[in-house]
C-alpha positions in Angstrom: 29.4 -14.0 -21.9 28.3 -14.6 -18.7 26.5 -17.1 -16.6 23.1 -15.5 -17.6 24.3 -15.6 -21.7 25.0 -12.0 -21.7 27.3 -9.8 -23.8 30.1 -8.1 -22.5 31.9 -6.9 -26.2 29.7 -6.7 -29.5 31.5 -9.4 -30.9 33.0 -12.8 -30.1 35.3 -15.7 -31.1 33.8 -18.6 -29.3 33.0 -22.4 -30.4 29.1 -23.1 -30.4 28.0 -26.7 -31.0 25.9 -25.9 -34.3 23.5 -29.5 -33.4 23.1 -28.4 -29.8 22.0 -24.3 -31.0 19.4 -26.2 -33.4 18.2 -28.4 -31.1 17.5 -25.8 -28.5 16.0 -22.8 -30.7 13.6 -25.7 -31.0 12.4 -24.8 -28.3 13.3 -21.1 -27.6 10.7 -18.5 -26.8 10.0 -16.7 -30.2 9.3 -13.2 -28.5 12.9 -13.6 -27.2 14.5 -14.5 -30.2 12.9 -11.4 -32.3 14.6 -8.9 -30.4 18.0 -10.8 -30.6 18.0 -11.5 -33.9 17.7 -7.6 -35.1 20.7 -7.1 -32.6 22.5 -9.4 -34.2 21.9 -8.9 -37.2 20.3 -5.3 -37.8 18.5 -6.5 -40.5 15.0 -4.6 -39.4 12.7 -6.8 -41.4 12.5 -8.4 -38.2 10.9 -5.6 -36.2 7.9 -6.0 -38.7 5.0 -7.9 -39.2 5.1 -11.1 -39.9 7.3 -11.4 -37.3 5.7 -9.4 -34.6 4.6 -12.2 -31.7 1.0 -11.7 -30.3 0.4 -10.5 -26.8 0.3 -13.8 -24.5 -2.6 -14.8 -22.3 -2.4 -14.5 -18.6 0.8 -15.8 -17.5 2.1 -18.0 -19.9 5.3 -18.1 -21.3 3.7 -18.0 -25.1 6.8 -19.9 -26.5 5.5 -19.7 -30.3 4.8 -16.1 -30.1 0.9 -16.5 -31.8 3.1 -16.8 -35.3 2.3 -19.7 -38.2 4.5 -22.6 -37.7 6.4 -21.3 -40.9 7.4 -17.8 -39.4 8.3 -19.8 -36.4 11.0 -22.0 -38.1 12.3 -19.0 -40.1 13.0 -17.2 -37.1 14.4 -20.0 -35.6 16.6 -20.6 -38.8 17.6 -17.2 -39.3 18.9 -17.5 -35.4 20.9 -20.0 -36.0 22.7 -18.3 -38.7 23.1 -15.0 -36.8 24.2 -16.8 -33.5 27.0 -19.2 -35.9 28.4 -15.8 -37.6 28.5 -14.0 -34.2 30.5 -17.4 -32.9 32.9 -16.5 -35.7 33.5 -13.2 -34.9 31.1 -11.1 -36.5 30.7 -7.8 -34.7 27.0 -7.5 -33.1 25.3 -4.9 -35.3 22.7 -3.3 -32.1 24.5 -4.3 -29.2 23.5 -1.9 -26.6 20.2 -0.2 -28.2 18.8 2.6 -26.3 16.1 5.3 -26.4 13.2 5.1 -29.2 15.5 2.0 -30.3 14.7 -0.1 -26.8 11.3 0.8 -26.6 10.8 -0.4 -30.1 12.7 -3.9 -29.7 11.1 -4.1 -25.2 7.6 -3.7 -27.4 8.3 -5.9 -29.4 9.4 -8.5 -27.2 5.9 -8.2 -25.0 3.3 -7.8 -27.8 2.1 -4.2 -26.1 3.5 -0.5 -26.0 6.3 -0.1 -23.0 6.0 3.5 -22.3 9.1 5.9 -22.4 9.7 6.1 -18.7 10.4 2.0 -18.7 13.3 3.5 -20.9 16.4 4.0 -18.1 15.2 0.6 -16.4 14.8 -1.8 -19.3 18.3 -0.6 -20.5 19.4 -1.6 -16.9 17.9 -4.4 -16.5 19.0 -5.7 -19.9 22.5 -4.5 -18.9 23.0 -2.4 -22.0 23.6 0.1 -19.5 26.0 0.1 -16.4 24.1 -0.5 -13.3 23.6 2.7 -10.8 25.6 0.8 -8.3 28.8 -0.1 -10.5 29.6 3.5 -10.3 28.8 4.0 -6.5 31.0 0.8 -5.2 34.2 2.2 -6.6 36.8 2.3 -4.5 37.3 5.3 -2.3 38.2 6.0 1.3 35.8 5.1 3.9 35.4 5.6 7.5 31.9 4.2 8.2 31.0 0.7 10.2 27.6 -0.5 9.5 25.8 -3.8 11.4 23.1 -5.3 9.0 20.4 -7.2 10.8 19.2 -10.0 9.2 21.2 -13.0 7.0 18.7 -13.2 4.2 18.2 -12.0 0.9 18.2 -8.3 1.6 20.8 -8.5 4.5 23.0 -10.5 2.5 22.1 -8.3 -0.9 23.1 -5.2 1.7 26.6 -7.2 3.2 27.6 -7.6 -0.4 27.2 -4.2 -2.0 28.9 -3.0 1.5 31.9 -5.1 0.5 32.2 -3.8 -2.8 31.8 -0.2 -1.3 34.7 -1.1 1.3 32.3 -0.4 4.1 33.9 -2.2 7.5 30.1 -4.0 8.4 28.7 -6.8 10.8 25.6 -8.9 10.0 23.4 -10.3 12.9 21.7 -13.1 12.3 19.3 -14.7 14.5 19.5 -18.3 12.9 22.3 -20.6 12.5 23.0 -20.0 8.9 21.8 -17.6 6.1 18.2 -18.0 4.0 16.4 -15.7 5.7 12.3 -16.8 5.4 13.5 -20.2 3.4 14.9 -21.3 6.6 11.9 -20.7 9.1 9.2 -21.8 6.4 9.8 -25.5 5.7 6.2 -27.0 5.3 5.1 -29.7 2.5 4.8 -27.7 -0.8 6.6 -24.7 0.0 8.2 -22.6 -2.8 7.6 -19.4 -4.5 5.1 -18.2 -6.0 6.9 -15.8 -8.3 9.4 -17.4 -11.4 12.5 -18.3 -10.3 13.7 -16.2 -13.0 12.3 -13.2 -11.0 13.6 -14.6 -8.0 17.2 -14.4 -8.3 19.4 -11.0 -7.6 20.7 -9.4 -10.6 24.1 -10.4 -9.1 24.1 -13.6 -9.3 22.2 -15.7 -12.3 21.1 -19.8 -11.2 19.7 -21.9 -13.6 16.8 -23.0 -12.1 15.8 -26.7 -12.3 12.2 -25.5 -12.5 10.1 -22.3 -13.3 8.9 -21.8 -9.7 11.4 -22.8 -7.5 11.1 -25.2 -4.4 12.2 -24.3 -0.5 15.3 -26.6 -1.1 16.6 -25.2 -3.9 15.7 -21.3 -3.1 17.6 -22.7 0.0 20.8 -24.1 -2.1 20.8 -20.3 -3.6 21.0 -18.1 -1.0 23.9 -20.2 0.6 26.0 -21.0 -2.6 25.3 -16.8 -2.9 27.1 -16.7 0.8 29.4 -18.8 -0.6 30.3 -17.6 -3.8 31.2 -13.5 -2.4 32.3 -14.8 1.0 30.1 -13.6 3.3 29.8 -15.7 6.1 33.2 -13.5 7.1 31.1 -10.9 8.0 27.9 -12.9 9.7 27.4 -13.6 13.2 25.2 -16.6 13.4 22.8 -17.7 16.7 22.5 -14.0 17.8 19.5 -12.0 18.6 19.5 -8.1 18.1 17.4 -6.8 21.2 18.1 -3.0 21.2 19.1 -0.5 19.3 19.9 3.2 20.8 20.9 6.1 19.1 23.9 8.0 20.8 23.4 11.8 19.7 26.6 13.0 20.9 29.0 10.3 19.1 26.5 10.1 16.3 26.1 6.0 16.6 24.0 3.4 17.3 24.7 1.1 20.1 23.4 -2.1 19.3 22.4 -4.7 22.4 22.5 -8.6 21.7 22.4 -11.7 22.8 25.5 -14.4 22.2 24.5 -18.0 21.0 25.6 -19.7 24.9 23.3 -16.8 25.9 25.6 -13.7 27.2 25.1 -9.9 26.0 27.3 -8.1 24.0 27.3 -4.1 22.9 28.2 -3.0 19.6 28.7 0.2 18.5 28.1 1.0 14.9 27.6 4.7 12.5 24.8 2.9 10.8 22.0 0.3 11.0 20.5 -1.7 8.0 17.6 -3.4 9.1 16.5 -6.4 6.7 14.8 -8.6 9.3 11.7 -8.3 6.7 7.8 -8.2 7.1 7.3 -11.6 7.5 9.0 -13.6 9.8 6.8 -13.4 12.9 3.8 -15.8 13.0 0.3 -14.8 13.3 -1.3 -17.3 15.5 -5.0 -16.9 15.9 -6.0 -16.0 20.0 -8.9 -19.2 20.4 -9.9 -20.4 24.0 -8.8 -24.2 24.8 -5.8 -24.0 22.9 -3.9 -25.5 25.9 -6.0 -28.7 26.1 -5.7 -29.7 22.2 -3.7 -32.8 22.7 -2.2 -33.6 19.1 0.1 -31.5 17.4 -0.2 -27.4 16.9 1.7 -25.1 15.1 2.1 -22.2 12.9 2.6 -23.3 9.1 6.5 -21.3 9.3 6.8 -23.9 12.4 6.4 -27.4 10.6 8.0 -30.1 12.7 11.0 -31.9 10.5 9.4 -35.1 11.7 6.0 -34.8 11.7 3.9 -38.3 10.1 0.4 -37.4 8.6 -0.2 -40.9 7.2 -3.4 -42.0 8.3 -4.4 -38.6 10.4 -7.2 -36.1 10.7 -5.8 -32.7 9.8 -7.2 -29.6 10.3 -5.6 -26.4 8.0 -6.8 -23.3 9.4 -6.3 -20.4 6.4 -6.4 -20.5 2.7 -4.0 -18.0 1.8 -0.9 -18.4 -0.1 1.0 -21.3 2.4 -2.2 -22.8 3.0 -2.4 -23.5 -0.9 1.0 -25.0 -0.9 0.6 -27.3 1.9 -3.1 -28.6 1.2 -2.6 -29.9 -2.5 0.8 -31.5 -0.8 -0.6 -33.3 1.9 -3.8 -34.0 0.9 -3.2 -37.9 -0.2 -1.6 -38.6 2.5 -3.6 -37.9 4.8 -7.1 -39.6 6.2 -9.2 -36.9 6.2 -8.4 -32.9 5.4 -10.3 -29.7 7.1 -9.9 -26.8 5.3 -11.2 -23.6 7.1 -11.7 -20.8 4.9 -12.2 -17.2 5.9 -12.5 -15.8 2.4 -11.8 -17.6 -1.2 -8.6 -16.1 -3.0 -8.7 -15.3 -6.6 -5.9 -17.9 -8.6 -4.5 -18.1 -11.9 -3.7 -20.6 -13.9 -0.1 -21.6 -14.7 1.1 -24.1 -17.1 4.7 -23.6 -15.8 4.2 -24.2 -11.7 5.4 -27.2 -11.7 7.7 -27.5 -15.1 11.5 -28.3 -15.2 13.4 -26.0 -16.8 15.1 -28.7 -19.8 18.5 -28.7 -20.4 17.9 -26.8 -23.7 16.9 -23.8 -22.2 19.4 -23.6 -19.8 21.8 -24.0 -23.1 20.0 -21.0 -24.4 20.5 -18.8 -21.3 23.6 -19.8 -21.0 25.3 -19.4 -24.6 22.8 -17.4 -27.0 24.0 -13.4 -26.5 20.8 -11.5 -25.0 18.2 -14.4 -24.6 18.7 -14.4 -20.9 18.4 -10.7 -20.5 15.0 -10.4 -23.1 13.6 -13.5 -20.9 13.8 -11.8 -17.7 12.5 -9.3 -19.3 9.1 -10.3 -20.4 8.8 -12.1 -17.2 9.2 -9.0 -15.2 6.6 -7.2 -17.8 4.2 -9.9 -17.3 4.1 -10.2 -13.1 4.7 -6.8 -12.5 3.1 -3.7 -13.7 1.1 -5.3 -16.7 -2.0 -5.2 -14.6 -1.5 -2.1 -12.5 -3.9 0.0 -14.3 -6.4 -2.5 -14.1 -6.5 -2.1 -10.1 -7.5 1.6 -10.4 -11.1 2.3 -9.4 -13.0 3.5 -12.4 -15.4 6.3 -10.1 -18.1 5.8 -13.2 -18.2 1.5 -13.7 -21.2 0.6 -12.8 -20.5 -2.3 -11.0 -18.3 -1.5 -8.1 -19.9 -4.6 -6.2 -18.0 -6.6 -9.0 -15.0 -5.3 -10.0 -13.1 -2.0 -10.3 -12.9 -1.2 -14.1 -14.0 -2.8 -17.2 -10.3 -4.6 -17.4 -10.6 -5.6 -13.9 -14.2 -6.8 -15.1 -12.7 -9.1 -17.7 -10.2 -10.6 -15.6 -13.5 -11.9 -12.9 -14.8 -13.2 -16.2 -11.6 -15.5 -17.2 -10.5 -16.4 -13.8 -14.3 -17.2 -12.7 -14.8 -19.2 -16.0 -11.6 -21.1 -14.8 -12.6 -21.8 -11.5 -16.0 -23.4 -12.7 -13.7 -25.6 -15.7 -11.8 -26.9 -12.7 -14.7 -27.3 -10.5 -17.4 -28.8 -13.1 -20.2 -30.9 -11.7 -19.6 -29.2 -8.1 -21.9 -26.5 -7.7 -20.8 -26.6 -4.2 -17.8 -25.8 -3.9 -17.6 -23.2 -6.9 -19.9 -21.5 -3.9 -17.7 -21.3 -1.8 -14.5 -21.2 -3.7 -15.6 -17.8 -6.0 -14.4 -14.6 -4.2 -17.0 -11.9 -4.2 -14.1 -9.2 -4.1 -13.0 -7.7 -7.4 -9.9 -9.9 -9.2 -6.2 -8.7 -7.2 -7.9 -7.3 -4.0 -5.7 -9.8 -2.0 -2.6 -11.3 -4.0 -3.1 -13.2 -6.9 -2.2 -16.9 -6.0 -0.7 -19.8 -8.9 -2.6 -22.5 -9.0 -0.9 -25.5 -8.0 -3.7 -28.1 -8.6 -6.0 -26.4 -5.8 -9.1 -26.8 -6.9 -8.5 -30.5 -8.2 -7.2 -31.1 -4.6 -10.9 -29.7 -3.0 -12.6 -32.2 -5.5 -10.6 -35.4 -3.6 -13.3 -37.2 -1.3 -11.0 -37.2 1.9 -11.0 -33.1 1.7 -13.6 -30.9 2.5 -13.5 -26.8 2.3 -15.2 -25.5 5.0 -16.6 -21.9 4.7 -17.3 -21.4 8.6 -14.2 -20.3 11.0 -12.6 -21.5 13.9 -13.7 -20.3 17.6 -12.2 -22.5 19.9 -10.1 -26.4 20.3 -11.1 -28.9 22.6 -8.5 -32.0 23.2 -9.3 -34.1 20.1 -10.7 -31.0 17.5 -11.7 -28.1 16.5 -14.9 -25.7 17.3 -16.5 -23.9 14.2 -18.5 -20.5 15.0 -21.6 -22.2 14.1 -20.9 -24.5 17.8 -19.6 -27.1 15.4 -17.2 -29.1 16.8 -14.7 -31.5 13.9 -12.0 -34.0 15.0 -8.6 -33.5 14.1 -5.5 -34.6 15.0 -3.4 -32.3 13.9 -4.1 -28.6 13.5 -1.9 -26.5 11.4 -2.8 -22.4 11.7 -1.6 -20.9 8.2 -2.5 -17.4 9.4 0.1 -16.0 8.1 2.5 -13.5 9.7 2.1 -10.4 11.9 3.4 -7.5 8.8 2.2 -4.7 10.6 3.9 -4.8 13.7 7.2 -3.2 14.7 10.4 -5.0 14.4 11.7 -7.7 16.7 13.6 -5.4 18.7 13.2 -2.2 21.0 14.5 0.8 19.0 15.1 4.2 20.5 15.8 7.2 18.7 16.5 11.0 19.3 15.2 12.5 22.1 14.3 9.1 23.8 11.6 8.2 21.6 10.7 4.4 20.8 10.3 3.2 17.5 7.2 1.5 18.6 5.7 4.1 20.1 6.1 6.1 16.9 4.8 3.2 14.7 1.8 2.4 16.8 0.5 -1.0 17.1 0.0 -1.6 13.3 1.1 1.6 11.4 4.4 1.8 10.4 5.6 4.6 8.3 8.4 5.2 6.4 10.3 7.4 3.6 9.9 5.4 1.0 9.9 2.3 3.2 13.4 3.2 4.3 13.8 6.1 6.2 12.0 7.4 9.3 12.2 10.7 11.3 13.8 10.8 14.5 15.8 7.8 13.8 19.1 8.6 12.0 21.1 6.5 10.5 18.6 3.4 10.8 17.2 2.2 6.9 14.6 -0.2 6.7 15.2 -2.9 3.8 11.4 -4.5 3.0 10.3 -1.7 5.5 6.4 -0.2 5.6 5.0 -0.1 2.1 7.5 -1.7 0.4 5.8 -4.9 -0.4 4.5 -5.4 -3.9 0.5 -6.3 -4.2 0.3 -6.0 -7.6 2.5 -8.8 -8.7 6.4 -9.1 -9.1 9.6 -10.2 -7.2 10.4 -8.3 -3.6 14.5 -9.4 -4.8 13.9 -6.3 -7.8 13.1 -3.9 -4.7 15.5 -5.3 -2.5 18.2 -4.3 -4.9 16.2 -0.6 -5.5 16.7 -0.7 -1.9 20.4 -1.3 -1.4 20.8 1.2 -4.5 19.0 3.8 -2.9 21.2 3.1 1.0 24.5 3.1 -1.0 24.2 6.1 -3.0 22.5 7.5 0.9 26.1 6.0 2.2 28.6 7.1 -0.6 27.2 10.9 -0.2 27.4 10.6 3.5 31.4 9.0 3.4 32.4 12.0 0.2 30.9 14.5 2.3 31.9 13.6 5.7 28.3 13.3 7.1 28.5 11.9 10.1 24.6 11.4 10.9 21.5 11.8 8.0 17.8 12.1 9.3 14.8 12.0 7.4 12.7 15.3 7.4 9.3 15.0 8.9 8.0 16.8 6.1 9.3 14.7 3.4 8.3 11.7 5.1 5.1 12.8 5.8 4.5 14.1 2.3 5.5 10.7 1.0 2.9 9.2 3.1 0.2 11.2 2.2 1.1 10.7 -1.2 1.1 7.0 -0.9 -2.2 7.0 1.3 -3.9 9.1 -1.8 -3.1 6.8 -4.4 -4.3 3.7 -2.1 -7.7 5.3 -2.4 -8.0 5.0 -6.2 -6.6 1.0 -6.0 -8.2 -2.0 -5.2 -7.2 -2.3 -1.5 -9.2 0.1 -0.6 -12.1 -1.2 -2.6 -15.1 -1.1 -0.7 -15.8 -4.4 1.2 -12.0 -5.4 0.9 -10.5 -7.4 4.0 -6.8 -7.9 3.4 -3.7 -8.1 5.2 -2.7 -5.5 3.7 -4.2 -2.7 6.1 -4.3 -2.4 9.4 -6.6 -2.4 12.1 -8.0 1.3 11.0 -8.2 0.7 7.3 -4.8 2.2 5.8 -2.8 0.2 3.8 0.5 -0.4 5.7 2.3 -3.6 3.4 2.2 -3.1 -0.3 2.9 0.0 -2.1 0.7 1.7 -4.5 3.2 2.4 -7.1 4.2 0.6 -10.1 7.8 -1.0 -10.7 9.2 1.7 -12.5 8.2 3.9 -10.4 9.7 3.0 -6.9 13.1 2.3 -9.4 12.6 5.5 -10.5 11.9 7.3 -6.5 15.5 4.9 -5.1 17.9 5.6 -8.1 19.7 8.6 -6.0 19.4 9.9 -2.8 19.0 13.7 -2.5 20.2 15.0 1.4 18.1 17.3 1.2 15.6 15.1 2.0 17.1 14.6 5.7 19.0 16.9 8.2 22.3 16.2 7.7 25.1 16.3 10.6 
């Protein structure tokens, strides 16, 4: 087994403490134990009712499955036993289950019908089938340099598939050490808001102290990842890409930066992965007198390491998803809190924010064969495409003011109920505080104690935005000027501009120029015409809005560049370019389906599009799908040198 409790041969010869199993199928998730027990066992009395959990509610982790407290302990018993006899060395009777099989036990396991095209990825993902990529890093002759930009999770995700490929690569790094976004963002509260069980590569299994991880410990995984494949090797630290121009004769980039003790450097390189990311440049709102505030300013991804808010007068400008992190962590230490709101986000509720993860379970993942793998795998069902049909636009509901569908209707109903539990006897703020927008138009937030945070008497949610600072506040647009000491701008990031750095292409033509101000475009977020041999990792359109972890489509990503890489190194490509056609048939594609989803709902203001109205972040497609569009590369999507 490995570090995640999975199964490498069907059966085993291993000692299991039988007190220490018992003690933590105590408290094991019953629709994980179902599945597991038929593998083991093969006994298909299991895969019927009254065994058969109950589809959970919202997000939680439904750890009794909806079944009687009698079912429960005879699963839990009949566990025991299989687990103790596989310990022994009896052969696992379903240990790789495929086809009709899989889709039985993945149903199963979620309470709801996984259709047959989840097929290929659930048997991936629960590693009863090789990964795409085991067969494309085998060893083979290479003559191919790459330079990666970026040292976080997709640039070090890219170094290390590279090095299993035996690609010669550099990775440029603009910080001092890897972690990507976890470095830059550092404010009170900050963590993810996707499980930490989603938010680990496929790679490389942690187990987590708690269910949503915190900055330090996302932090303490991306650099014991560095550590653990060695690639700090390949990483130059404290250097700043700041061109990149394509050289059509030798078929090569030339890459321009800047050393840490400031001189400049050329590279030369076949191929350029760019995994700078979306986010990483601040959005900082344009308001006249910011020179003459005299306390502290700053972006939220800018927190000062020594900043002391005992006693102060803070100003957050933004209640998106860092402003909802920082306020509930602040907020008691602080003597008064401004909260300026542009619109109210729609949040869910979450038992498991702020859980540990007890040692039990980690026992489980660790040592029961499969109850890792069938974990991840309801948590992926759950916060990824459970809801995407719900964010199609129904042309004939009759409340389009309200909602999309009647689904998307009943989710306004439970989250609105929710916000008016956790806001009773304030009329107030469940004013301000209830989008008008239907349920996912913007992305779905956890709550982390929010709304009990806007009920403390030193806060106050204000519904009016900021024009202008004066030296000791702030000016609302109704010519409403508040004191502050401190503002803090969580405004979020500039994701629709170009990258960081001046790109030229073919023919002299700039990467910016091509993209526009705010409209990037890309095949399939990766690829874009005139610019060969440049891939985009977390490029245009490859953001998820409908829920789920960006690490899933990093690795899609890296799958996709790889098998783009292998085919390119076997065939003795020298350059590939996207065709215009294919690109722009992708895009039109992609702009289509946006008009049937909530983003472009009528009324909709989100991040998401850009200053005309398209959607330029997230995609519109579901998991399975963009898995499905990156498992191969076909050249004749690009002209090939």
């Amino acid at each position: 087994m490995g570090p995640g409790g999975d199964v490498s041969t069907s059966e085993a010869d291993v000692s299991i403490d039988a007190e220490m199993l018992r003690s933590a199928l105590a408290v094991a998730n019953i629709p994980c134990l179902v599945p597991l027990l038929y593998q083991l066992t093969g006994d298909r009395k299991w895969l019927a009712d009254p065994y058969r959990p109950t589809r959970a509610k919202g997000t939680d982790d439904h750890d009794d499955g909806g079944l009687p407290d009698d079912v429960q302990l005879e699963i839990r018993r009949a566990t025991h036993d299989a687990v103790m006899a596989w310990a022994a060395g009896r052969p696992i009777a379903a240990p790789a289950p495929s086809g009709d099989d899989l889709l039985g036990l993945a149903s199963l396991c979620v309470a709801e019908e996984v259709p047959v095209e989840y097929e290929p990825l659930a048997a991936e993902q629960l590693e009863f089938r090789p990964s795409a990529l085991a067969s494309k890093t085998a060893c083979r002759e290479v003559d191919l340099s790459v330079v990666v930009i970026g040292a976080g999770i997709s640039g070090m995700t890219a170094s290390k598939y590279l090095t299993d490929l035996g690609v010669p690569h550099t990775v440029i790094e603009k910080n001092p050490r890897v972690g990507g976004t976890w470095i830059e963002n550092r404010y009170p509260g900050c963590g993810v808001d996707t499980p930490s069980y989603l938010y680990q590569l496929s790679y490389y299994p942690r187990a987590w102290s708690q269910y949503f991880g915190k900055r330090q410990e996302l932090d303490d995984y991306l650099t014991e990842l560095a550590d653990h494949f060695d690639l700090h090797r390949s990483i130059r630290f404290s250097t700043v890409v700041e061109r990149l121009t394509w050289e059509e004769g030798a078929k090569r980039w030339r890459i321009e930066v800047r050393n840490p003790d400031g001189s400049h450097e050329t590279l030369v390189a076949q191929v350029v992965i760019s995994a700078a990311g979306q986010l990483n440049i601040p959005q900082v709102p344009r308001l006249d007198g910011v020179e003459k505030f005299t306390g502290p300013l700053f972006h939220s991804a800018r927190w000062p390491a020594d900043l002391d808010l005992t006693g102060k007068r803070v100003a957050v400008v933004g209640t998106g998803a860092s402003a909802m992190q920082i306020v509930p962590a602040i907020a008691d230490s602080v003597a008064k809190l401004d909260v300026y709101q542009r619109s109210p986000q729609w949040i869910m509720p979450n038992p498991n924010y702020f859980r540990a993860v007890s040692p039990q379970v980690h026992w489980l993942m660790a040592n029961v064969p499969f109850y890792s793998a069938w974990y991840r795998f309801r948590l992926a069902w759950m916060f990824m495409d459970r809801i995407h049909a719900s964010l199609q636009r129904d042309p004939n509901w009759p409340h389009p003011e309200r909602s999309l569908n009647a689904v998307n209707d009943s989710h306004r109903r439970m989250l609105t109920k929710y916000i008016e539990s956790e806001l009773e006897g304030r009329p107030d703020l469940v004013e301000k505080a209830l989008p008008t927008y239907p349920p996912f138009g913007k992305r779905m937030l956890q709550d982390n104690g929010w709304y009990r945070t806007l009920r403390k008497p030193q806060v106050e949610l204000i519904t009016s935005g900021v024009t202008a600072l004066t030296e000791t506040g702030v000016v609302t647009e109704r010519d409403e000027e508040r004191p502050a000491d401190i503002v803090v701008f969580a405004t979020g990031f500039r994701a629709h501009a170009p990258i960081g750095y001046d790109v030229v292409g073919r023919n002299g033509a700039r990467l910016s120029d091509v993209w526009g101000e705010d409209d990037p475009r890309a095949y399939l977020g990766i690829a874009t015409p005139g610019f060969p041999n440049l891939f985009f990792m977390y490029g245009p359109n490859s953001n998820l809005g409908h829920g789920g972890s960006f690490i899933f489509l990093a690795e899609s990503q890296i799958n996709y560049i790889v098998d783009l890489l292998t085919q390119m190194i076997d065939n003795d490509v020298a350059a590939v370019d996207c065709r215009p056609e294919v690109c722009d048939k992708y895009n039109a594609d992609l702009d289509a389906a946006h008009e049937r989803m909530v983003w472009t709902h009528e009324g909709m203001d989100t991040w998401y599009r850009n200053s005309r109205g398209r959607v330029v972040s997230v995609m519109p497609w579901r998991v399975v799908d963009y898995w499905t569009m990156t498992r191969s590369a076909d050249l004749n999507d690009y002209l090939v040198d």
